[in-house]
N, C-alpha and C positions, 0 to 999 in steps of 0.2 A: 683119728678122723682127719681126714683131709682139708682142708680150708677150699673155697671157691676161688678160683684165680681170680682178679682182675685188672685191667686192663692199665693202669701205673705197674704192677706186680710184671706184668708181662711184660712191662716196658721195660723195667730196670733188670731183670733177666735177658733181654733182646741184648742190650747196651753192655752187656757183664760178657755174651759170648761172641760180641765184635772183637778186636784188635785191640789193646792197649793204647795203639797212638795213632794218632790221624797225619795223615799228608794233606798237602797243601790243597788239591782236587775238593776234597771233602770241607776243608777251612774255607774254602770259598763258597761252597753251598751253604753250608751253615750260617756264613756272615753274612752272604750274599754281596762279594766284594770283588776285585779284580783278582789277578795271582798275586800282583805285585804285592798288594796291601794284605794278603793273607801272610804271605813270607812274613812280612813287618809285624804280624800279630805273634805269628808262632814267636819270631825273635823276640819280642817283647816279655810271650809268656815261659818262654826259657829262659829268659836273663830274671824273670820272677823266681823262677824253681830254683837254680843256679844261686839264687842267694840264700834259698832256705836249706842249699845243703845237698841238690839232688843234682843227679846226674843226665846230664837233659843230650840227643842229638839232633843236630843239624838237621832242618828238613822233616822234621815230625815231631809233634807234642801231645803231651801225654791227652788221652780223650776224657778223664776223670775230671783232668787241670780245665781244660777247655768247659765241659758241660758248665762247670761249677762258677765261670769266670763270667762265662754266656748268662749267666743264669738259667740254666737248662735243666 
């Protein structure tokens, strides 16, 4: 039997069939910040991942690392 969806359920399925990693466009809505200061985030939460061992690029960061940093 099926369980009733709801609405976190829905959410965290929404968030599962985005994109793996956000551009800067996206970090600025979320932060609600300039570009410039988005850039300085993503680079902050790469040089985070980058020491735990992960392989992070330039210009996008992971959207799991993000929610979870946001507290989102």
């Amino acid at each position: 039997m099926a369980r009733p969806a709801t609405k976190a359920a829905d959410n965290v399925f929404y968030l599962a069939r985005k994109a793996k990693y956000v551009k800067v466009r996206e970090v600025m809505q979320l932060c609600e910040v300039s570009e410039s200061r988005a850039y300085r985030i993503m680079q902050q939460l790469n040089k985070e991942l980058e020491a735990q061992g992960f392989v992070t690029t330039a210009g996008r960061v992971s959207r799991k690392y993000l929610m979870e940093r946001l507290y989102i």
